[in-house]
C-alpha positions in Angstrom: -10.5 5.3 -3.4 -8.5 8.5 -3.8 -4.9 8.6 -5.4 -3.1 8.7 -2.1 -5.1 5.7 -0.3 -4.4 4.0 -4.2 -0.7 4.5 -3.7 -0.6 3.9 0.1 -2.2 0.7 -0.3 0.1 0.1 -3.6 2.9 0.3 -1.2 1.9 -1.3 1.4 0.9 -4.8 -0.9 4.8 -4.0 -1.8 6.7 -3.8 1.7 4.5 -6.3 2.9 2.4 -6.6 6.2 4.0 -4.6 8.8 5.7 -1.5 7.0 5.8 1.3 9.3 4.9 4.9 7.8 8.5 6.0 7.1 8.9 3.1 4.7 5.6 4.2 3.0 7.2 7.7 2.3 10.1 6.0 0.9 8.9 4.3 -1.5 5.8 6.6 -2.5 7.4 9.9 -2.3 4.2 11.3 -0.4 4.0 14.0 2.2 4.4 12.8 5.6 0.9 14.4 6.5 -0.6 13.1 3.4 0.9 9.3 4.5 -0.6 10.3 8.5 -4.3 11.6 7.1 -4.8 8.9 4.4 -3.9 5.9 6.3 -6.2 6.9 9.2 -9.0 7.3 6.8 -7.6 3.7 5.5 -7.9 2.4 9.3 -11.5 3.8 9.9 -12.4 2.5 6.4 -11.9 -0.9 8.1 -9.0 -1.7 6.0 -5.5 -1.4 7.6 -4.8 -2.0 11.4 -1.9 -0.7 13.4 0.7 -2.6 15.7 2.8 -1.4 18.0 6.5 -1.1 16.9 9.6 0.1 18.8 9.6 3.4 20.5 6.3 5.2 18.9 6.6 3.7 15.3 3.0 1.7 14.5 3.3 -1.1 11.9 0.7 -0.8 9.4 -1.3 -4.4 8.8 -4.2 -5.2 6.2 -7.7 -6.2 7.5 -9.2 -8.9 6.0 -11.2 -6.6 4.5 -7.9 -4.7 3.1 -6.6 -8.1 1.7 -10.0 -8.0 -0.2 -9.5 -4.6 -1.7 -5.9 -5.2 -2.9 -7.1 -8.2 -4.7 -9.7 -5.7 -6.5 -7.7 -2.5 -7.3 -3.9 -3.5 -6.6 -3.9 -6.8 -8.2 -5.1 -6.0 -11.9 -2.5 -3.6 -11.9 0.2 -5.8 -11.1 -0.9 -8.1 -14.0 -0.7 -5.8 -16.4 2.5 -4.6 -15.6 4.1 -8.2 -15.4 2.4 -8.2 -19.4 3.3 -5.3 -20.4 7.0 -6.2 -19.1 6.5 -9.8 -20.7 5.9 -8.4 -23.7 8.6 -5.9 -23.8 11.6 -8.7 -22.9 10.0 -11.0 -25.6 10.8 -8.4 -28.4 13.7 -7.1 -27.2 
């Protein structure tokens, strides 16, 4: 999984189902075109899916198969931030 999928997929477990690509870039601070290739490689990776939004925006769904690979890479990440950030309110 390369940094860029890492951080799309980051931010899209974040905005929820149904972001559109501008949101993406909002939070992630990643080229537009770096946003356009990775999530097509996402898509024929089998694990985001596009709906169709107003004018030509495309919302940006997780496959099953996306769901799974969150729980794997995103989810251990989010635990040990929440620990870490525990940790850090219970000394201060």
């Amino acid at each position: 999984l390369s940094e860029s999928s890492f951080d799309i997929l980051y931010s899209v477990f974040e905005l929820g189902d149904g972001c559109l690509q501008s949101d993406i870039q909002k939070i992630s601070f990643l080229p537009k075109q770096t946003i356009n290739s990775s999530i097509h490689k996402l898509e024929k990776e089998g694990y985001i899916s596009f709906s169709d939004g107003k004018g030509r925006s495309k919302h940006i769904n997780l496959t099953p198969t996306g769901k799974l690979l969150i729980q794997e890479k995103i989810y251990p990440i989010q635990f040990l931030f929440f620990i870490k950030q525990r940790r850090t309110e219970t000394f201060t």
